[in-house]
MARZA-638384 format. One record per residue (C-alpha): residue in three letters; x, y, z. Coordinates in steps of 0.5 Angstrom, whole numbers, plus 500, padded with zeros to 3 digits. Layout:
<pts>
gugu,u,v,w
ala,X,Y,Z
...
</pts>
This chain:
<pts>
gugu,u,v,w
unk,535,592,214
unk,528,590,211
unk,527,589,204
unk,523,596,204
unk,526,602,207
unk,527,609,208
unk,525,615,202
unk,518,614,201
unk,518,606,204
unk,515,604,210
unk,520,604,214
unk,523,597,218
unk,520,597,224
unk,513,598,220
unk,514,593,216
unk,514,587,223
unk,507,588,221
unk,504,588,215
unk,523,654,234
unk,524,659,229
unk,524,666,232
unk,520,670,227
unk,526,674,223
unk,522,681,224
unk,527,684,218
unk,526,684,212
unk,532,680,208
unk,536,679,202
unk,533,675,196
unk,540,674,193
unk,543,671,200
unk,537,665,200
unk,537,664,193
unk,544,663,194
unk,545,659,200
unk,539,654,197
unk,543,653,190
unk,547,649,193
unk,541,644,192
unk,542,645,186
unk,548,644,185
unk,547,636,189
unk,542,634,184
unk,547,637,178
unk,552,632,182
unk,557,637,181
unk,562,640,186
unk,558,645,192
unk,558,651,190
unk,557,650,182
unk,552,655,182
unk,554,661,185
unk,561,660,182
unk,558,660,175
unk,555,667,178
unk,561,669,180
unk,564,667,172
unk,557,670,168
unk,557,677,172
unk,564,678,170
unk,562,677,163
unk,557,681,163
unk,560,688,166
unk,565,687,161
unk,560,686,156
unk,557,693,159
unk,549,691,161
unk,545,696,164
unk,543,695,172
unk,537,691,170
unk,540,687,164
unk,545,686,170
unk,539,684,175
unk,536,679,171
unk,543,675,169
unk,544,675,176
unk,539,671,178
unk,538,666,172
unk,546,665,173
unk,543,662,181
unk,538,659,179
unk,539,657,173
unk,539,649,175
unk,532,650,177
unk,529,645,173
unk,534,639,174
unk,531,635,178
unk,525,634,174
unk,528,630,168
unk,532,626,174
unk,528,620,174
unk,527,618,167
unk,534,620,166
unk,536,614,171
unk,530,610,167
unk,534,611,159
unk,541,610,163
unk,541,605,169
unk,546,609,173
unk,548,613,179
unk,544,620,174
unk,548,624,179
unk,553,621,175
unk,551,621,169
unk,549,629,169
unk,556,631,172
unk,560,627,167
unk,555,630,161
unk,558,637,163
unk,564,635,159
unk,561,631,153
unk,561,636,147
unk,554,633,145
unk,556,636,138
unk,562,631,137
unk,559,624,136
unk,566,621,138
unk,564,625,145
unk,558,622,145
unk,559,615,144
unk,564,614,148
unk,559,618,153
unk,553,612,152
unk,558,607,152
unk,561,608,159
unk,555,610,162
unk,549,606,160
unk,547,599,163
unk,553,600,168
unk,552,593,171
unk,547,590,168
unk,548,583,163
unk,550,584,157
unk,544,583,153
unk,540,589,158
unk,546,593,156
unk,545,593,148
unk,539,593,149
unk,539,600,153
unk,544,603,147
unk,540,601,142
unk,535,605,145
unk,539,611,146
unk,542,610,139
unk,535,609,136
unk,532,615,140
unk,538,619,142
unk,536,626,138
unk,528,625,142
unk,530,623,147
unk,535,628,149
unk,530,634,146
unk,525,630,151
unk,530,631,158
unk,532,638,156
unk,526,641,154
unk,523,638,160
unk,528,640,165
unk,528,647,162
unk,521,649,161
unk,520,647,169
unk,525,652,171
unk,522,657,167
unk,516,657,170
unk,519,656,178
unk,523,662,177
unk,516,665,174
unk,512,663,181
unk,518,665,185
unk,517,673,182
unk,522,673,176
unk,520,676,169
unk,520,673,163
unk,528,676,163
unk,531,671,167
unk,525,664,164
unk,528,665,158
unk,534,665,159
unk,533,658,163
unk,530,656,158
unk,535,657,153
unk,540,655,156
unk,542,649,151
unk,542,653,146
unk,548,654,141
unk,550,659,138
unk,550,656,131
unk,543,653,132
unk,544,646,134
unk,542,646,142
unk,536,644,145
unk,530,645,146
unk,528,650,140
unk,535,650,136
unk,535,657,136
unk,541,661,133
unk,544,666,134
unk,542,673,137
unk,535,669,137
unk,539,666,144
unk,537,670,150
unk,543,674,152
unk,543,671,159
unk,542,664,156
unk,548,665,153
unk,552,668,159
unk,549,662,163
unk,552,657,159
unk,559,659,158
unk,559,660,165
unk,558,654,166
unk,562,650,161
unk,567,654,165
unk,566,653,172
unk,566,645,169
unk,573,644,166
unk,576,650,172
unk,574,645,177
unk,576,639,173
unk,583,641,171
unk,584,648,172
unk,583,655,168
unk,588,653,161
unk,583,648,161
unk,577,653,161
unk,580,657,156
unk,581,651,152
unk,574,648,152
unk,572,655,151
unk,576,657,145
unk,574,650,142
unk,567,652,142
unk,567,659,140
unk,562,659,134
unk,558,653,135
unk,556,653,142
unk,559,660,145
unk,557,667,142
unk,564,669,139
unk,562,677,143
unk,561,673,150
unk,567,669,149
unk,571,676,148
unk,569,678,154
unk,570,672,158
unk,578,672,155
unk,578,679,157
unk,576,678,164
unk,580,672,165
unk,587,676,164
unk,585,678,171
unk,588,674,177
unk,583,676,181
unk,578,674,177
unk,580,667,178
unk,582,667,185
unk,575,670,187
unk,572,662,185
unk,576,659,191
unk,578,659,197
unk,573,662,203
unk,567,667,203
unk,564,665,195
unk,558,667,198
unk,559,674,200
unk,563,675,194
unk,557,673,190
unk,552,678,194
unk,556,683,192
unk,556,683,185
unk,548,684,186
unk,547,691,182
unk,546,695,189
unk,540,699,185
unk,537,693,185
unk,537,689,191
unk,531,685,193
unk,529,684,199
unk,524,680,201
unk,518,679,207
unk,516,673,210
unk,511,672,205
unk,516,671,199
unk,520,667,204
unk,514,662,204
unk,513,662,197
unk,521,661,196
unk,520,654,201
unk,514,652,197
unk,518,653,191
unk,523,649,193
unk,518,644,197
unk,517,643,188
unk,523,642,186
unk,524,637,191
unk,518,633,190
unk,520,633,182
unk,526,629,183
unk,522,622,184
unk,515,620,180
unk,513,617,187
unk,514,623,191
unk,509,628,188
unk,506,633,192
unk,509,630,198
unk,512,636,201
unk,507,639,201
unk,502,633,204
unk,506,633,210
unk,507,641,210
unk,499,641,211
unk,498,635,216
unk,504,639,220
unk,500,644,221
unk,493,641,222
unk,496,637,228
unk,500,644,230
unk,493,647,231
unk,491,641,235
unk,496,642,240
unk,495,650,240
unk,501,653,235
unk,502,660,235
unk,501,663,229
unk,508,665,228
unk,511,657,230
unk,507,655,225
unk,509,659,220
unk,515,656,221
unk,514,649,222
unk,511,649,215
unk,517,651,213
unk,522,646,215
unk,516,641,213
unk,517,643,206
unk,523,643,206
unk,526,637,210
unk,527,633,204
unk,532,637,200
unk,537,633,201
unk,535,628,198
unk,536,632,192
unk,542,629,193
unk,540,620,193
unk,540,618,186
unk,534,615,184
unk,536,609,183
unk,537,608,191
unk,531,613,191
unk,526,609,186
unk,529,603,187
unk,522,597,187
unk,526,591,191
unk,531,591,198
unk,537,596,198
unk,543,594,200
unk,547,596,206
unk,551,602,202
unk,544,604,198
unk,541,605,205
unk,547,609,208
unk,547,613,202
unk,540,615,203
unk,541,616,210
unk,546,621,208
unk,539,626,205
unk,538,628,213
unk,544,632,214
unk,544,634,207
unk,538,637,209
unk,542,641,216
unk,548,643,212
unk,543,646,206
unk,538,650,210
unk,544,652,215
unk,546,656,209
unk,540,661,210
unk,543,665,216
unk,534,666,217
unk,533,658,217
unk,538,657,223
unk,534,654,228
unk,530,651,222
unk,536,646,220
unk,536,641,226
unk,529,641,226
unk,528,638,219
unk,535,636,219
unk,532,632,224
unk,526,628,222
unk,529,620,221
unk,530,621,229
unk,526,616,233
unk,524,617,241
unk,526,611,242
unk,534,614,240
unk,536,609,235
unk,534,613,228
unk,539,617,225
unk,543,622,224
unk,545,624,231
unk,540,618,235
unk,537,624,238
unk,532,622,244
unk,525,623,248
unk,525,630,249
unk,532,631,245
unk,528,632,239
unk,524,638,238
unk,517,638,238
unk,516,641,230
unk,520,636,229
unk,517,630,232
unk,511,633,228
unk,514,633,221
unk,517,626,223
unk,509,624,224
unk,507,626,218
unk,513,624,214
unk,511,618,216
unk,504,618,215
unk,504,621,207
unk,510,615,206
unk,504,609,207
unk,499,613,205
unk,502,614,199
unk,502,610,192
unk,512,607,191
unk,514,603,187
unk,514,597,190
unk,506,597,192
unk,499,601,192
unk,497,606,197
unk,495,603,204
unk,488,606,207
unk,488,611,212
unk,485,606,218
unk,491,601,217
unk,496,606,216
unk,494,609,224
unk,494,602,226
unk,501,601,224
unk,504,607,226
unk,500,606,234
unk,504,600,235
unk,510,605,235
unk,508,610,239
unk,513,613,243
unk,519,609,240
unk,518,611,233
unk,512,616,233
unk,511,622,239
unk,504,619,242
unk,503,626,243
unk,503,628,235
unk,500,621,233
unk,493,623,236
unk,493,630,234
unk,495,626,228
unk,489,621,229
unk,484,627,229
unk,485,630,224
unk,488,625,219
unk,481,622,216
unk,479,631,213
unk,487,632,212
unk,486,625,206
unk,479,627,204
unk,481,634,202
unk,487,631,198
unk,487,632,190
</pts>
């Protein structure tokens, strides 16, 4: 393999040389939200499922708690998306640690971050993994140094950019504040605020004790979880919340409901059936988009990259006489074909140099991720292998099916294309962007055994308008 490689690199072969039907329903929020947090769970690094079993713990604490049908409706949805702003603060977290980040955040999630004993053993272990002795100390000095703004800074940043995606994706200021909120502890020594008490959002306290739970549950079973739970009542959990949650944790199908097959079905139906959320074809478009953001949030390199490469696949399905519809849905799965890489640490993703053979297979892992998380949405069905789909080659030598010629669909060769295009075009790590002219030349080399010649030159028509009218 060449020293520059996939993720946002000029894949080797450059480097020789310098359909979706229409849904027609109208669908439930609740299923897509759910289905898509399980990228969520992949950028937390935590086991698949993570999200909806937390909505699954939080929605029981909440009924025993009595909350009304709307107070209900918003804690559902800050239980689902509650990770919505993780990636955000993935890149400087591998930038203070130097480590797998993935690592880093799953094995955070039980730490006591207000237990020093917890906390050193935690930076101990975790920072510098590899590196000499002297970058080593370096780092923990840094950390001990900095550790309170540091650890303010990645909170904040994770937490206020959930708030604002779930602002864009329709929610009120119900379910921002209690993602934002969601560090917080009761006796006031969370992040990011330092709120106390009934000053906590309710759903923000909820969230994170079903949290903490599905953590130490999935660890080391449900006494676990109620140790770790008693053990935090009064400094980071609500005393009242905490009541509740060892009420409903008596129950053996309160437990069972967090394993085994139909998690999801299970989860939808805790939706307050008052408030159920359906949704059209526009708010499905406003949800990729969203999404397309969280993506492009995980890696400093790849800002806007989504979206780049969803609007060159429909200028050059409009060249090639796209219907409308067939559009509508190539923009989607060009938005969306990298959700997988939700799950590549950055330090394989913004590594500068050559990755290694185990690095480059870990990031040819992002393309079936893809798949099995968009198969997930039963209305992104024939929309997972198209963008699953988008590292594979004419020629049959890509990955990861090796699919070949008319194998490959023709939405997907498109966002392949464009894919490609925005990768050279585009600022890494390791180099500056490289001129529209120079970037066409070098994928010409390829036609037909890497690019679709087809897509090329719609690609070449409208390439030179598309890059002028980028911010």
């Amino acid at each position: 393999m060449n020293a520059i490689a996939e993720h946002a690199r000029i894949p080797d072969w450059l480097m020789r040389e310098a359909t979706p039907a229409r849904t027609g329903a109208r669908l439930r929020l609740s299923e897509i939200i759910g289905a898509l947090s399980y990228a969520l769970d992949l950028t937390e690094g935590q086991p698949p499922g993570h999200c909806l079993r937390g909505c699954w713990i939080g929605m029981h604490i909440g009924q025993m708690l009595g909350l009304d049908a709307d107070a209900l409706s918003d804690l559902y949805y800050t239980l689902l998306l509650k990770d919505t702003g993780c990636s955000s603060n993935a890149a400087r977290l591998w930038e203070l640690y130097g480590g797998d980040e993935l690592i880093t955040k799953r094995d955070f999630k039980q730490v006591d971050s207000q237990s020093l004993l917890q906390l050193a053993r935690f930076v101990l272990r975790h920072a510098g993994p590899g590196e000499d002795l002297r970058a080593r100390l370096r780092r923990l000095f840094n950390l001990y140094r900095n550790g309170e703004a540091l650890a303010t800074e990645l909170v904040h940043t994770r937490c206020e950019r959930g708030a604002d995606i779930v602002r864009r994706l329709g929610f009120g200021e119900a379910v921002a504040a209690g993602i934002f909120s969601l560090d917080e502890h009761w006796n006031g020594k969370g992040r990011p605020q330092g709120l106390r008490g009934t000053a906590i959002p309710m759903h923000a306290r909820i969230a994170l004790l079903a949290q903490v739970v599905d953590v130490f549950n999935t660890v080391g079973g449900e006494r676990s979880a109620c140790a770790e739970v008693r053990r935090r009542v009064g400094s980071w959990f609500d005393p009242q919340v905490c009541r509740a949650f060892f009420a409903v944790s008596r129950s053996a199908p309160f437990w069972a409901g967090l394993r085994g097959q139909g998690l999801e079905e299970r989860v939808w139906a805790l939706e307050p059936a008052a408030r159920t959320v359906l949704i059209d074809e526009d708010r499905l478009d406003s949800i990729a988009e969203a999404f397309a953001d969280i993506i492009d949030a995980k890696s400093n390199f790849t800002y806007g990259h989504s979206q780049r490469v969803a609007r060159y696949a429909d200028a050059i399905a409009v060249e090639l006489g796209m219907s409308a519809p067939r559009r509508r849905w190539l923009r989607r799965g060009a938005l969306l074909h990298d959700i997988g890489k939700l799950g590549v640490s950055n330090g394989i993703l913004d590594k500068p140099g050559r990755l290694d053979a185990e690095e480059w297979e870990s990031v040819k892992k992002h393309a079936r991720f893809t798949e099995d998380i968009l198969l997930r949405v039963r209305v992104f069905g024939e929309l997972a292998p198209i963008a699953g789909a988008h590292h594979e080659r004419p020629d049959g030598t890509g990955y990861p099916k090796r699919l070949a010629g008319q194998a490959i669909s023709l939405e997907t060769r498109i966002i392949t294309v464009t894919d490609i295009f925005d990768a050279i075009t585009a600022a890494r790590p390791y180099r500056g962007a490289i001129p529209v002219e120079q970037a066409l030349a070098m994928m010409e080399r390829e036609r037909d055994t890497a690019v679709d010649g087809q897509c090329l030159d719609a690609l070449t028509k409208t390439a030179p308008w598309l890059t002028a009218a980028t911010p």
